[in-house]
C-alpha positions as CSV (number, residue, x, y, z in Angstrom):
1,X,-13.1,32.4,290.0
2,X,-10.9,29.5,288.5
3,X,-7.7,29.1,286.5
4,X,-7.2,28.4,283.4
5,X,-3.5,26.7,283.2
6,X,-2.2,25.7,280.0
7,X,0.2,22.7,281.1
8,X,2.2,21.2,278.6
9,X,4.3,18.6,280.1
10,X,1.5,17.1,282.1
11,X,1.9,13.1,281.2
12,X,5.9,13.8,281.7
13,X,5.0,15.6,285.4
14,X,2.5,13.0,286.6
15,X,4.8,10.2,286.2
16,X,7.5,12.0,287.3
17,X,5.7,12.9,290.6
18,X,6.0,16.5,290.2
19,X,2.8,17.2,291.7
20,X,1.0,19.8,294.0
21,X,2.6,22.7,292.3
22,X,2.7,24.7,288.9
23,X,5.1,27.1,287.3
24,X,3.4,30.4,287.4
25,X,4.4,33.9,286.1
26,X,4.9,35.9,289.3
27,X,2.9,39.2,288.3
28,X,-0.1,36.8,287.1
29,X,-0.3,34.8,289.7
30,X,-0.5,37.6,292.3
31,X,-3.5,38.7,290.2
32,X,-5.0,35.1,290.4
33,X,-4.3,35.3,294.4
34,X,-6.1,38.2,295.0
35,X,-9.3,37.2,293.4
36,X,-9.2,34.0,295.8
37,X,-9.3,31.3,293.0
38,X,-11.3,28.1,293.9
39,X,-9.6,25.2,290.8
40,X,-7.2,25.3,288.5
41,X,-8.0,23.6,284.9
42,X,-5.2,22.4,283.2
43,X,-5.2,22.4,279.4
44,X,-2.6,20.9,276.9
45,X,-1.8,20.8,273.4
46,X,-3.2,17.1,272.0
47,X,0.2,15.5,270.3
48,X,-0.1,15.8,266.8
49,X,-2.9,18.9,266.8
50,X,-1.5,22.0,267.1
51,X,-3.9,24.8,267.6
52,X,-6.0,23.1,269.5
53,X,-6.9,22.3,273.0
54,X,-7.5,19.5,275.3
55,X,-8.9,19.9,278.8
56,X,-6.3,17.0,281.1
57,X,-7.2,17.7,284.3
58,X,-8.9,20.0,287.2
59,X,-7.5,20.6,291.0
60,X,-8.3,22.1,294.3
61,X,-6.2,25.5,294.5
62,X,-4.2,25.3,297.4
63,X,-2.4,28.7,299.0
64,X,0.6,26.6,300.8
65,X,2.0,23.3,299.3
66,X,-0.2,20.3,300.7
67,X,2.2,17.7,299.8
68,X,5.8,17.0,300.2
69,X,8.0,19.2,297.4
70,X,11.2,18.6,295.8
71,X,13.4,21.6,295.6
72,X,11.1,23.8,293.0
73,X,13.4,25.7,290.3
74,X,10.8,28.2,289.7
75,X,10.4,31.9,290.5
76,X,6.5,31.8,291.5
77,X,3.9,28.7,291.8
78,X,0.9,27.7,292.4
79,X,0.0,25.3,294.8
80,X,-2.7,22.4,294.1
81,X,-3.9,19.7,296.5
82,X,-3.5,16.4,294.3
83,X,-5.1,14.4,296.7
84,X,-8.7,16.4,297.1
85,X,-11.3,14.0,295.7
86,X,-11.5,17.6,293.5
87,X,-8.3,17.1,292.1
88,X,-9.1,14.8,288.7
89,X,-8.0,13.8,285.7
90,X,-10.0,13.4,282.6
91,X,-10.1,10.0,280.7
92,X,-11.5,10.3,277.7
93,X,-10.8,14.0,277.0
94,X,-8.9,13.0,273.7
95,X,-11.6,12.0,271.1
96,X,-12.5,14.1,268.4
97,X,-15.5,15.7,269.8
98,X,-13.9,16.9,273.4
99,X,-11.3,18.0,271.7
100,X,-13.1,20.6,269.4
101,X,-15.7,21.4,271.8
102,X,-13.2,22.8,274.2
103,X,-10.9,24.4,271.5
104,X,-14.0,26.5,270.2
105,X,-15.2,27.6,273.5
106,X,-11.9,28.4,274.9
107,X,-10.5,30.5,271.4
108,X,-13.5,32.6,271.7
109,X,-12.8,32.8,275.3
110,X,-8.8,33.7,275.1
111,X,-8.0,34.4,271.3
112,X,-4.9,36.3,272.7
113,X,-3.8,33.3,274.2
114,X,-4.4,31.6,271.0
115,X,-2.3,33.4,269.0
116,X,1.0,33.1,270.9
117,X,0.7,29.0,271.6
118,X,-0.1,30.2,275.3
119,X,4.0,31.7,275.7
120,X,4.9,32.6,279.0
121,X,1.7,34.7,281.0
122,X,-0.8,34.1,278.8
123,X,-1.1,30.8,279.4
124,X,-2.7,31.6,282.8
125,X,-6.0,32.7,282.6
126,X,-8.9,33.9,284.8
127,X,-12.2,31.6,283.8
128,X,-15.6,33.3,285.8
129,X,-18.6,34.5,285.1
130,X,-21.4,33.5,282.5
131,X,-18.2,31.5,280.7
132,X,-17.0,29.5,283.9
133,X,-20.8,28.5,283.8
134,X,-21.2,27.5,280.8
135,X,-17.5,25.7,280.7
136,X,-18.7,23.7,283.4
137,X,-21.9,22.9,282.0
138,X,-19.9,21.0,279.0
139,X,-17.5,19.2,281.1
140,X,-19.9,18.2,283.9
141,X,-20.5,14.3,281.7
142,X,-16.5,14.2,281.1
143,X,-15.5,10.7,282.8
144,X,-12.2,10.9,285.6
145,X,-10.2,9.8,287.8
146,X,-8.5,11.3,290.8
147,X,-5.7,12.8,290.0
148,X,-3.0,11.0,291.8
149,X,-3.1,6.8,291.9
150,X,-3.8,5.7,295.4
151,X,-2.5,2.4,296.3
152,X,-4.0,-0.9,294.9
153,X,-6.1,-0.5,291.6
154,X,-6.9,2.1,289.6
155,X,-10.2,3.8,290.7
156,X,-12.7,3.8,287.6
157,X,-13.4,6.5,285.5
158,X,-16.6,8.9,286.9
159,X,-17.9,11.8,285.4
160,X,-16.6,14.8,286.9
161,X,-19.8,16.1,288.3
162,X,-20.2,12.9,290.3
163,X,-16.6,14.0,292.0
164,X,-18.2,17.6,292.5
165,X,-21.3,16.7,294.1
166,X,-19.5,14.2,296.9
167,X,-16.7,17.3,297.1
């Protein structure tokens, strides 16, 4: 099972360093928990296009924090390992085509979600089965990078399924 998190400060967060954890509602998380989730998608509103979706960025799930944390003002999180060579970011997730291919697969998907702009628990979601598959499927050629700069240069853009296969 994975997680689908709708995160809509990410940009803000990364360069912020808030990293390794996520706001989470406490009663959804411990639902997440104890179906032993493997990766957490993150999802975010493109600027400008509300109503749809963007797919940002997928981590490790983590069930302790794996890096250093700043006081956390937050009743329940989850913990993500940003530097697993799991834990990406997607580069070119904001054309056109990405853009509607994940909003279609993800409003048939969570149409509750949808309809209240992902508000407070429902933007946490389970993602398994046939649809995990399939979700997968389409973002397997999505080029990223890990998650977190390391020092020196910028590592280039892979797709995903390249970081999959060596994880």
């Amino acid at each position: 099972m994975h997680v689908f998190y709708y995160w809509k400060s990410f940009d803000e967060d990364l360069k912020a360093g808030r990293i390794g954890w996520l706001k989470a509602d406490r009663v959804k998380l411990g639902q997440m928990r104890d179906r032993s989730p493997d990766r957490i998608w993150a999802f975010r509103t493109p600027r400008g296009r509300k109503g749809e979706l963007q797919l940002v960025a997928s981590m490790k799930w983590a069930d302790k924090a794996s890096v250093p944390l700043a006081k956390i003002e937050a009743n329940a999180v989850i913990f993500y390992n940003p530097k697993d060579p799991g834990s990406v970011r997607f580069t070119e997730s904001d054309t056109d085509q990405r853009i509607a291919e994940v909003t279609a697969m993800m409003r048939v998907q969570f149409p509750k979600a949808f309809a209240v702009n992902f508000q407070g628990d429902n933007g946490m979601q389970a993602m398994d089965g046939d649809f995990l598959r399939r979700f997968e499927a389409m973002v397997r050629s999505y080029p990223s990078a890990p998650l977190v700069a390391t020092r020196g240069a910028e590592a280039p853009a892979i797709p995903a399924a390249a970081t999959k296969a060596a994880a």
